[in-house]
N, C-alpha and C positions, 0 to 999 in steps of 0.2 A: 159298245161297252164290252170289257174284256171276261171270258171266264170266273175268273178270281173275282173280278169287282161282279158280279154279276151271284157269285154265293156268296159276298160277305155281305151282298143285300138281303140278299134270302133269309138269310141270320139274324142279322142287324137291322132292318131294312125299317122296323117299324120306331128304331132310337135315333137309328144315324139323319141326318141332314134336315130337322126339323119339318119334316112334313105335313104339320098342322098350323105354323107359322106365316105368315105373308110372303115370305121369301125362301127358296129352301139354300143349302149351304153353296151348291154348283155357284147359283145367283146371286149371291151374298158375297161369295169370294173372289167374283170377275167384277163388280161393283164397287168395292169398299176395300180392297185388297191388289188393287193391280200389282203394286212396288216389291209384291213379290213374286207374281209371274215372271215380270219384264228382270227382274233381277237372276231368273233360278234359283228361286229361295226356298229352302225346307225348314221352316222355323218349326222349330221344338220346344224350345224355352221360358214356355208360358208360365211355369212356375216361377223363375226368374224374372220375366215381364211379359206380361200378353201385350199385343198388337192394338193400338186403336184403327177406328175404321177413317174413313176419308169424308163421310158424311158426317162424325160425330166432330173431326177438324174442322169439317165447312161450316155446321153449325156451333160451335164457338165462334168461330173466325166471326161469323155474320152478327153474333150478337156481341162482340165487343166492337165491331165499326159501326152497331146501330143502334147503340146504347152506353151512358155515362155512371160508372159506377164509382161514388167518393167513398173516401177512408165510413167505417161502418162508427167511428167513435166519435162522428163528427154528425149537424144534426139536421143539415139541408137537405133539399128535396132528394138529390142525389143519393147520398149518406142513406137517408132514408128505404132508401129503395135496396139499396145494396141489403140493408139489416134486413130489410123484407125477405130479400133473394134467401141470404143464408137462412134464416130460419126454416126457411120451406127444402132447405135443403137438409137441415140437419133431423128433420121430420120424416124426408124420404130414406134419409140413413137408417136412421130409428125402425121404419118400415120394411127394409132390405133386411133387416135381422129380427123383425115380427116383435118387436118390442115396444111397449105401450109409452108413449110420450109423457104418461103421470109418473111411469116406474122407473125411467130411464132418461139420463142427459147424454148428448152426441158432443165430446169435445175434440175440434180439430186440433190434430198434430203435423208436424210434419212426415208423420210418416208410422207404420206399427213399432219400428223402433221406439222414437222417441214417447210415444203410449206407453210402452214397458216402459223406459225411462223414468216417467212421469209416477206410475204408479210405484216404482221404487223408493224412488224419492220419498214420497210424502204418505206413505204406507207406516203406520202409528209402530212402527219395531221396538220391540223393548227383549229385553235378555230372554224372557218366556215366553218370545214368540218361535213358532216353527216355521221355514218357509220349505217347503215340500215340493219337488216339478219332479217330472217324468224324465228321464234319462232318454226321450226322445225330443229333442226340443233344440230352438236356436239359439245361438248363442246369446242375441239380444235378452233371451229370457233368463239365461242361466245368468246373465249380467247382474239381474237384481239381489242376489246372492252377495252381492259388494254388498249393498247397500244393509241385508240385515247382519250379514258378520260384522260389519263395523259396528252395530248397535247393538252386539251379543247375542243375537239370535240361533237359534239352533239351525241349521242346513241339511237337509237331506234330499237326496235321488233315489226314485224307484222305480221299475221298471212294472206296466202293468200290464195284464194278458189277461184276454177276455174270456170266460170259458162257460158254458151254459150249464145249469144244473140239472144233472139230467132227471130229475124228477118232478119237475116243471117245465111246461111248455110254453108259459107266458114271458113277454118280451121282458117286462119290470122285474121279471125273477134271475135277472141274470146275474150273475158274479163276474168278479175278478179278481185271479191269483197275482198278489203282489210279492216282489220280491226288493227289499229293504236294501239299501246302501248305507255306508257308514255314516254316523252322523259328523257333520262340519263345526268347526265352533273354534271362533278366533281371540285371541286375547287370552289374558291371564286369569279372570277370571270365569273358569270353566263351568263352574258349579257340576263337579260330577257325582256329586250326590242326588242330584237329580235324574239318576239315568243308574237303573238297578237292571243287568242282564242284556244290554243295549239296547232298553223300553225307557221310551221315556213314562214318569210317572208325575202325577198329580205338581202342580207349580200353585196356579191360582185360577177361580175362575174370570178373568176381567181380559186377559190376555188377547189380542190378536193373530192370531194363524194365518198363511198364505199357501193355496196350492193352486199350480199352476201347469197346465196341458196343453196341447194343441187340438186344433179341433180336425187336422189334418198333419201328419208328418210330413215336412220339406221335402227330409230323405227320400224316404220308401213310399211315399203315399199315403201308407196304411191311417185310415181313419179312426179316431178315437171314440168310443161310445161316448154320449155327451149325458148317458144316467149317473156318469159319476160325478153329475155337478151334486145333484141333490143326496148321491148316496155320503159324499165329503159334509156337505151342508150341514146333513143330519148325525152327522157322526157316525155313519154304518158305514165306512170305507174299511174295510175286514177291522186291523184293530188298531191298525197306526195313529188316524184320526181322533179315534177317540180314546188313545192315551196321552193324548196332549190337550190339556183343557183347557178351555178357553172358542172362543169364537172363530171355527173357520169361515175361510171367505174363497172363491174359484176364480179365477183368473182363466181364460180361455185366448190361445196365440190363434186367431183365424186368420192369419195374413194369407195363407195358402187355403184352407179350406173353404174358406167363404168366396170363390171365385165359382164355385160349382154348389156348393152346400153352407150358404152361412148358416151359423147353429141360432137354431128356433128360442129366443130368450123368454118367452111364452111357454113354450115346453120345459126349456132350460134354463131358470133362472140364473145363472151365472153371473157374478159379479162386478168385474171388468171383463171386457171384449175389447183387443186390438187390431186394424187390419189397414191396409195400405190400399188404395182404389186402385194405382197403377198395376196392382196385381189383375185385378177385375176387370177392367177397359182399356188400359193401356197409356190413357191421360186421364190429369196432370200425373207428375211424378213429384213428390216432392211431399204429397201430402195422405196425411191417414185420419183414425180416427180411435179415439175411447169412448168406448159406447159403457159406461156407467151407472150402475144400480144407483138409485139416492144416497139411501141409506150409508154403502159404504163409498160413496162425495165424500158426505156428512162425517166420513172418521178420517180422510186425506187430511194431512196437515202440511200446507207449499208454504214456505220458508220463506222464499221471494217474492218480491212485487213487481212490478212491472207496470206499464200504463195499461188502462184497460180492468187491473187486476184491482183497484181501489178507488172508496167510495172517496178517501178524502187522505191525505198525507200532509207533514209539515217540512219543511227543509233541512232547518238546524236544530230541530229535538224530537225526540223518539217518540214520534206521534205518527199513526197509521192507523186507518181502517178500512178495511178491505170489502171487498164487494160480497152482496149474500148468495148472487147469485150461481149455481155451479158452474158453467163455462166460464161468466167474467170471471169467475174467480182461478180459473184453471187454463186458463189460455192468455200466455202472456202477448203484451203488445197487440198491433194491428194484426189479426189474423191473414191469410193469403187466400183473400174477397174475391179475387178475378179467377182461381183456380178452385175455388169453392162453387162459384157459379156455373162454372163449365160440366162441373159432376152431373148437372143431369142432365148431359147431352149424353153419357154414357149409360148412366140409368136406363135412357130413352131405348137402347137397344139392347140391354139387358129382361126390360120390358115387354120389347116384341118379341124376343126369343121368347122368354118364360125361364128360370131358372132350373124348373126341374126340365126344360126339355136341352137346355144347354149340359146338365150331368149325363142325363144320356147320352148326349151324341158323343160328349167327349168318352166317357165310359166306353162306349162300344168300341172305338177306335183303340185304346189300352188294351182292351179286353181280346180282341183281333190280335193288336199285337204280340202282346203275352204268347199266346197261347203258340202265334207265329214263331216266335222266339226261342220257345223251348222246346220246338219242333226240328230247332237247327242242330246238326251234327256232323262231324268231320268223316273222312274216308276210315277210320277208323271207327264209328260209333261212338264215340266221343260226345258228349255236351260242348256245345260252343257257347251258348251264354248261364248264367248263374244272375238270377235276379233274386233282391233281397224284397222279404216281407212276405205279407201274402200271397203266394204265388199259384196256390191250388186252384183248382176254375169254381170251385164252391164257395168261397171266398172272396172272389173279385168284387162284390158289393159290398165289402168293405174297406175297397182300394179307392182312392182318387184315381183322376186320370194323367201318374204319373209312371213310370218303369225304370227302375233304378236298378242297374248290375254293372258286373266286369263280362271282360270275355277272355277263355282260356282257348291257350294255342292247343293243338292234335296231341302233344307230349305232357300237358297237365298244366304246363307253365302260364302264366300270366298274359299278357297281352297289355303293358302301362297303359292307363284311362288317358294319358297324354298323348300317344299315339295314335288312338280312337278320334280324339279331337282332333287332331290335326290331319289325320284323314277325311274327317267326316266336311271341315273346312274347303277342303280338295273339294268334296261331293257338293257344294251347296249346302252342306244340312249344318245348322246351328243348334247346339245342345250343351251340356254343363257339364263340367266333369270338375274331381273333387268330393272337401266331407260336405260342401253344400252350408257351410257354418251351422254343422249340428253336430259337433264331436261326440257326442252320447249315443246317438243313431249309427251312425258312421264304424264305430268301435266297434257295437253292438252287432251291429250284421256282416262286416265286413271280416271281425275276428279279430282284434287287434287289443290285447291286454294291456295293464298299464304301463307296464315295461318295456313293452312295443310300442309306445307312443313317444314315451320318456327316449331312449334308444333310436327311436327315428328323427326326434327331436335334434338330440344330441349328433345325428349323420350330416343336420343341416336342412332335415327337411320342414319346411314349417309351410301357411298356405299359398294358393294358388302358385308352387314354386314346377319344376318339371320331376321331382323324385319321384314315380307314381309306381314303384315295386322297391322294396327294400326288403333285404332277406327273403327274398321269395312270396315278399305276404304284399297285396296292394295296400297302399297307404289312403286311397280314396276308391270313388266311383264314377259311373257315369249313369246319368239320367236326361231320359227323355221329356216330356211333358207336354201334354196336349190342351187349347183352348178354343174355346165358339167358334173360330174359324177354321181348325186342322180341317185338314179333308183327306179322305181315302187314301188318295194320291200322293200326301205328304206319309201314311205310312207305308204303303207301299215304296216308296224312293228309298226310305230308310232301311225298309227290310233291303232291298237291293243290295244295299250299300253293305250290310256286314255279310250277306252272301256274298258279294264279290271280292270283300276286303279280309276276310276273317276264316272263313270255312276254308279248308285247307282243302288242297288240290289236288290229285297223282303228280308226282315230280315228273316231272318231262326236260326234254332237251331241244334247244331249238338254236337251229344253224349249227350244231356238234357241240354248247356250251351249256353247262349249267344255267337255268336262269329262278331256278328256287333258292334264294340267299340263305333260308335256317339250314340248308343240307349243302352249304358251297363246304368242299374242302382245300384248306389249306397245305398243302406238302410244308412240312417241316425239311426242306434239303438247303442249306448253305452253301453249297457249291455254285460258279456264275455258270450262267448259261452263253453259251458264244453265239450268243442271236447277234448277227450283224445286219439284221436288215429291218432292222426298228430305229427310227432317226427324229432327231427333234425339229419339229417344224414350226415353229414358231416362239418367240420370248415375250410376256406382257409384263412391266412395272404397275405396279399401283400405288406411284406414293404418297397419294390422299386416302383414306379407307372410306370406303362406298363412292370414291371418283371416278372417271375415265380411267382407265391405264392406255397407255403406250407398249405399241409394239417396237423392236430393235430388233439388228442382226446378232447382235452379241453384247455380254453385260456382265459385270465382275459378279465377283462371290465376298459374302464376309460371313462373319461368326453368324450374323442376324439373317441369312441368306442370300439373296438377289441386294445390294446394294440398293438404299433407299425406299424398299418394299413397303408402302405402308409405314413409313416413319413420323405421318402425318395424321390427325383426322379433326373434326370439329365437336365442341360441345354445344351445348347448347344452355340456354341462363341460368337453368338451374344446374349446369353443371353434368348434366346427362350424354350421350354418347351417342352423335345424330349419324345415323344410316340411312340406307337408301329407305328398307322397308316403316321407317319415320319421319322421312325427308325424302320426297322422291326427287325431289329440283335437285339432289346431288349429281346425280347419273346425268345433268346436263355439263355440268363442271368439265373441259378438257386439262388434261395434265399433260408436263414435257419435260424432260429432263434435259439439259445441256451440261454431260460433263464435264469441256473443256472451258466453258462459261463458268460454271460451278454455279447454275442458276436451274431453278425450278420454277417455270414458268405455266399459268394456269387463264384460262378463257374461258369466262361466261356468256351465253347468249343475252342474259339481263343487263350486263356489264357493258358498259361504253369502252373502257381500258382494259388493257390483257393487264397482268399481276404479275413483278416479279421478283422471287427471292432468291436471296444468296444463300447457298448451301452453306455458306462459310463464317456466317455472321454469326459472331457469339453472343447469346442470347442469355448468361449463367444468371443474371441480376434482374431475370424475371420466369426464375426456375420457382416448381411447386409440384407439387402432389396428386396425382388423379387416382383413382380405381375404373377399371375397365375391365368388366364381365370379369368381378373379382378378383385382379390381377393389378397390384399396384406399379406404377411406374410412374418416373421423377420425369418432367416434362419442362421443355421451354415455350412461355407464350409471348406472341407478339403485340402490336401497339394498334393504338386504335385505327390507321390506316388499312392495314391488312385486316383486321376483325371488321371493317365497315364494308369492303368489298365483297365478301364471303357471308355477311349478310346479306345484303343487295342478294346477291347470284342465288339464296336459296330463302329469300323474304320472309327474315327470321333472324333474332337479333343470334350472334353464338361464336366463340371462340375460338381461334386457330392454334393447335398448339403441336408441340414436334417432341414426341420422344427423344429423351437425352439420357437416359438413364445407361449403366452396366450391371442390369437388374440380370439375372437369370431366374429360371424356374425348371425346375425337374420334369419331367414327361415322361407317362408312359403309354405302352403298345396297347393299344383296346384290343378285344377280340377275343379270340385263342391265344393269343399271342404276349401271354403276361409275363412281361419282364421289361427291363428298364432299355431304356433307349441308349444305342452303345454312347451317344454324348449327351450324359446328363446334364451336362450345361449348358444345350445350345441356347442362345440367347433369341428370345419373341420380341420380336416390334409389336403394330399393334392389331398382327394376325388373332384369330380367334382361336387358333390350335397349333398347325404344322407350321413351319417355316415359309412353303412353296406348297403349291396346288397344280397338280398333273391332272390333266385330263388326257384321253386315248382319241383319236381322231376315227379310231374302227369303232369305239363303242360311242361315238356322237352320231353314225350310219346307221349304227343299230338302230338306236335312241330312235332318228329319225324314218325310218321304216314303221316302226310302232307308231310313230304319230299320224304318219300320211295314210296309214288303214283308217276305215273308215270308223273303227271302233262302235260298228252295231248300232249307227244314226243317223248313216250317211254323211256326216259333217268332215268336213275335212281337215286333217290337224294343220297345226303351227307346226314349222320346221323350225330348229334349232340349229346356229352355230358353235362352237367352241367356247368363246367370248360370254354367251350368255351364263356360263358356269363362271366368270371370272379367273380363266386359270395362269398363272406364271407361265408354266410351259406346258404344249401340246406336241405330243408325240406321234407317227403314223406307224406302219406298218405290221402294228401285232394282230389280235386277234378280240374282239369285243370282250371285255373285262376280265382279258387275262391280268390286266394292272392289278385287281384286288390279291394274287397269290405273289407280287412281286415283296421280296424283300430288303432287298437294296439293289441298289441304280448305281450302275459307270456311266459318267456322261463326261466323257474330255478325258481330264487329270480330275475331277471331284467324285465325287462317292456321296449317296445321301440313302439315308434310312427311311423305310418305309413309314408311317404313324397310324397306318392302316384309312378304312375309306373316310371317304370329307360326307358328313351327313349335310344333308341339304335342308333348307328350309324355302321360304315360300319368295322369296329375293330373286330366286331363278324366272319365278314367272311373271314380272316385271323386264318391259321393253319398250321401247323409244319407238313413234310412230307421229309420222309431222308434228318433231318438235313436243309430243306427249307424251308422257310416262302410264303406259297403258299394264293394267294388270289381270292376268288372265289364270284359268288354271291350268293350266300347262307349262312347261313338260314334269310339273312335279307329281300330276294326278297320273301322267302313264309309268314314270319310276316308280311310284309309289306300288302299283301292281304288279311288280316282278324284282323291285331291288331296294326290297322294302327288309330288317336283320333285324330283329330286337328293338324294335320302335322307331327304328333310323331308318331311313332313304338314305342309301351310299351312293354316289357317283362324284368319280376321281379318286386320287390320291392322295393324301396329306404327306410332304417330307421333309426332314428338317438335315440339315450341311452338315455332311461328318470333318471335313475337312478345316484348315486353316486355323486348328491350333496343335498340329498333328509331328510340327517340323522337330527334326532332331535338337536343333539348338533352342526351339521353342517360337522361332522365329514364323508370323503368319504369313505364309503364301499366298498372295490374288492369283484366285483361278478366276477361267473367264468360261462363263456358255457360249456357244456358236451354234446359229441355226445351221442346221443339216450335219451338226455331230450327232455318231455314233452312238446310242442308247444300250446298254447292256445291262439286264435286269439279272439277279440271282433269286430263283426260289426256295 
């Protein structure tokens, strides 16, 4: 045992790992958890989905091959048994949230979504009802908000902060400061005579009210006191509550908090209770639960019927009657009996933990981390993480065991939460980034006014998209989340990971280069350099996108680039845009071009026949329309011979089609480098950016030095060729990534513009090994550690053709590349 783990037991030692349990966490996680040793898994995302175990699979497994379970609406022995099962399960739900079987019905949903849903719907709204939620909440919740604006209801958001009075010391004496958002209210009929000073006043007493909290925040963690079911209940919620009269009712979102803390409905009577099991155990998915007071059943009005839902119906006249019961009446159709029954195989080890020693353990691991966290600083004293919520060490029992922040570079800047991902991807470690679908949380801690939202809106940013800084302000976060089975070692990995990835370094030079990318400078000088001993060593076509390419000695030039570059690629049914990194059977595909043939010929190893086309065939009478990553272009497709082939070879139904367009698109220099590219018309096939992709053959030496160090594990890296970056052309003779300060390239008679570097993505660490498309993390996890600019991984060039609409008469000149011409770079 090491130091570190050796004091965060001394600390921790009496929360962490279940030590009064039959199992402790070491035994529990080598037992029921291998798939992510053998994988190097750092799973985090337990708020998102916890993990089931392999015992709580085995036993499902074994009780559906040793037992027959029929439809529950049906009335045979089977049938029978099944209604038996769920009952005893809807009992133990009932139980998990300490709620008494006379006060309370358990109705399965699909999910705590469709629970809000549910109570939307059929929640008795009329013009003088209030629906009231907390400005921390998910979106699912904020959803119900349709339902009472359509029915004229008043809407409000509040934000509420708990604060103790300080002339009391008892727990029930506590307060909270609320702060009022505007009210909502849709339609023409406003009644603003109802609302004197932005208070609502007196309507009538008969009316129903809805307010509605989390019992844990997604976002931040931060837990909600659960006294404010009864202070709302009784009307003592400071004075909002009780200037709207009529009957409040509490709505409580536990999807997230009831996996460490379901709220006690004994202490709390709350009204509705929503939550999802796959949060808690990990299986099934698909299904949740309304845990519902009687009383307010008894005021739901469900609109529809359904089987199951009625005692007796007619066909052809408006005759129905519905069942008395609360679940038949509230669960439409055949419930989902076989994933009902499996809940309490996860119970079962909810059980042997105990749920307050499961808060612990996860607690202390947060709690560690936190405090790990905000211990990290850059060579300048700098804070390098910014966690939202509670973050004081006084405070952490009122956290869940989640940690939610950004991380700032040494200079104050940002660090995109989408860059963290896809680092952290590299690292093994799985985690969330984003508002987490809680726009109110999100705003609120992150900083982001409505203007700021509207305006990032309007940039194009909307969710799970890559904009994760806009105007200097993040547009989301990122969060960790721990469940019953983290362990020490998964936080420990992760602290690793933003020490190595994120705390900034002394700038150093290694081999006489720059290898800090935020401090590379660029020379601003447009004069050519007369390097003549820089020479192109290799030409590759690609004119399938994510195929094979071909090497040649030499190969023309057009407006579009390299001739036939990627003039091809395939969709797929829905019309989507199949690559390697979602098709990996591409990367078996051979391509060839026979210019003098004017054939493009292609060989699969699935394929009995090689495939041949004519370059020359006019295909206009089965021309259409695609989008590609944004980017419209007019396309030719072929017939079902060729689309039958090309599915074969990647066993997958999908279309072949050929760029035909004379589309252009403007482009500009990223970087320092702002200003328009000297040919704002070069014409994009069905490249992702630049025309052509350089890569330097001194800096793939580099590259591969850093991999074959042992990197601190003895493990020995993967070596890289050229090829694995997929480049056009390879260069030799400069010096390791002098290419990024290049600005234009002489090669022959052509000339081509820099577009600055080609960010990489995870395409690179994919590679063919007997006949398999093997994926690893390499070489993008060692670029990522030294040639990593603003969220990017650079390596190569991006460049697009200055030449060949350049002639005096206007006339296009065919230039040709030649291996072992002369390269002349200008910086």
């Amino acid at each position: 045992m090491g130091q570190s783990k050796a004091e965060f037991l001394e600390k921790f030692g009496g929360d962490y790992g279940y030590p009064d349990a039959p199992r402790g966490i070491d035994e529990l996680r080598a037992a029921e958890f291998k798939r992510l040793e053998g994988a190097g898994m750092v799973y985090l995302d337990h708020a998102g989905a916890t993990l089931y175990s392999e015992a709580q699979m085995a036993d499902v497994a074994r009780d559906l091959m040793s037992n027959v379970y029929g439809n529950p609406h049906s009335q045979n022995d089977s049938s029978m048994a099944t209604s038996d099962i769920v009952t005893s399960v809807r009992h133990q739900v009932l139980k998990y949230f300490n709620a008494s079987p006379r006060d309370y019905k358990c109705i399965f949903t699909s999910g705590a979504t469709a629970a809000l849903k549910l109570v939307g719907e059929c929640f008795p709204w009329s013009r003088d009802s209030c629906y009231m939620y907390t400005m921390e909440n998910h979106n699912s919740v904020l959803g119900i908000r349709e339902y009472a604006l359509s029915k004229g209801a008043t809407v409000s958001a509040v934000d509420v902060e708990e604060v103790a009075d300080p002339s009391k010391n008892h727990e029930s004496d506590r307060l909270f400061k609320v702060s009022k958002h505007s009210n909502q209210r849709r339609g023409d009929d406003l009644l603003l005579h109802n609302y004197q000073n932005g208070r609502l006043t007196a309507i009538s007493g008969n009316n129903l009210n809805l307010f509605a909290f989390p019992s844990e925040c997604n976002f931040s963690g931060h837990k909600f006191n659960l006294s404010l079911v009864k202070l709302i209940k009784e009307g003592k919620f400071m004075d909002f509550s009780s200037q709207q009269r009529g009957q409040w009712m509490v709505l409580i979102d536990a999807a997230k908090g009831c996996t460490t803390e379901p709220p006690n409905l004994t202490l709390y009577p709350a009204d509705f209770v929503v939550c999802s099991f796959y949060k808690i155990f990990g299986y099934p998915t698909g299904l949740g639960a309304l845990i519902v007071k009687n009383e307010a059943a008894s005021l739901l009005n469900k609109t529809y019927f359904s089987g199951g839902t009625v005692a007796a119906s007619i066909a052809d006249i408006d005759f129905v009657q519905k069942r008395k019961g609360i679940e038949q009446a509230l669960e439409d159709g055949t419930i989902s009996f076989l994933s009902i029954s499996s809940l309490r195989y996860g119970f079962k080890i909810i059980d042997m933990l105990t749920i307050s020693a499961i808060a612990r353990h996860t607690g202390s691991l947060a709690t560690y981390v936190r405090n790990k966290m905000l211990e990290l600083k850059h060579s300048n004293e700098k804070n390098v993480c910014i966690i939202y919520g509670q973050a004081s060490k006084e405070n952490y029992q009122k956290m869940g065991p989640t940690i939610t922040f950004n991380l700032k570079r040494e200079d104050g800047t940002w660090f995109g939460y989408r860059e963290v991902e896809k680092l952290a991807s590299l690292s093994g470690i799985h985690l969330r980034t984003g508002c987490f679908c809680n726009p109110g949380a999100c705003a609120k801690y992150v900083g982001l006014s409505h203007s700021d939202l509207v305006s990032n809106f309007e940039a194009g940013h909307v969710c799970w998209d890559d904009n994760d800084v806009i105007n200097g302000k993040p547009t989301g976060a990122v969060r960790i989340s721990f469940g019953y089975m983290s362990t020490y070692e998964d936080a420990e990995e992760f602290l690793k990971f933003l020490q190595s990835s994120f705390v900034s370094k002394p700038v150093g030079l290694k081999n006489g280069y720059m290898v800090n990318m935020d401090t590379l400078n660029l020379v601003d000088d447009w004069h050519q350099q007369a390097i003549s001993d820089i020479r192109l060593k290799s030409i590759t076509i690609y004119p399938v996108k994510s195929c094979q390419g071909f090497s040649v000695q030499s190969w023309p030039l057009t407006t579009g680039g390299l001739k036939y570059d990627r003039e091809w690629l395939l969709q797929g049914s829905g019309g989507e845009v199949l690559t390697q990194k979602k098709v990996p059977e591409l990367s078996s595909i051979c391509t060839l071009i026979d210019l003098e043939l004017g054939k493009l010929f292609l060989e699969s190893p699935k394929c009995k026949d090689k495939l041949q086309i004519s370059l020359l065939e006019n295909l206009t009478h089965l021309s259409a329309e695609v989008d590609v990553y944004g980017q419209r272009y007019e396309v030719q497709s072929y017939g079902d011979k060729v689309n039958s082939w090309f599915s074969e070879a990647i066993g997958r139904p999908c279309t072949f089609v050929r760029c035909s367009s004379s589309k252009y698109r403007s482009c500009t220099i990223n970087g320092r480098r702002d200003r328009l590219c000297r040919d704002t018309r070069s014409k994009l096939s069905f490249v992702n950016e630049g025309q052509l992709l350089l890569v330097s053959e001194d800096s793939i030496s580099d590259l591969n030095s850093r991999l074959s160090s042992s990197n601190g594990n003895g493990k020995q890296g993967v070596l890289v060729d050229a090829m694995r970056f997929r480049p056009n052309i390879v260069v030799y003779g400069s010096t390791p990534y002098n290419e990024d300060n290049w600005k234009r390239l002489h090669i022959g008679d052509a000339y081509f513009t820099s577009m600055g570097g080609c960010n990489r993505c995870q395409m690179i660490n994919l590679y063919q090994s007997s006949g398999q498309v093997i994926k690893s993390k390499e070489p993008l996890a060692t670029l990522a550690s030294y040639r990593r600019k603003q969220g990017k991984i650079l390596f190569g060039v991006l460049l697009n053709y200055e030449d060949g609409m350049e002639g005096e008469d206007d006339a296009i000149v065919e230039r040709w590349l030649k291996v072992g011409q002369e390269v002349y770079p200008s910086t």
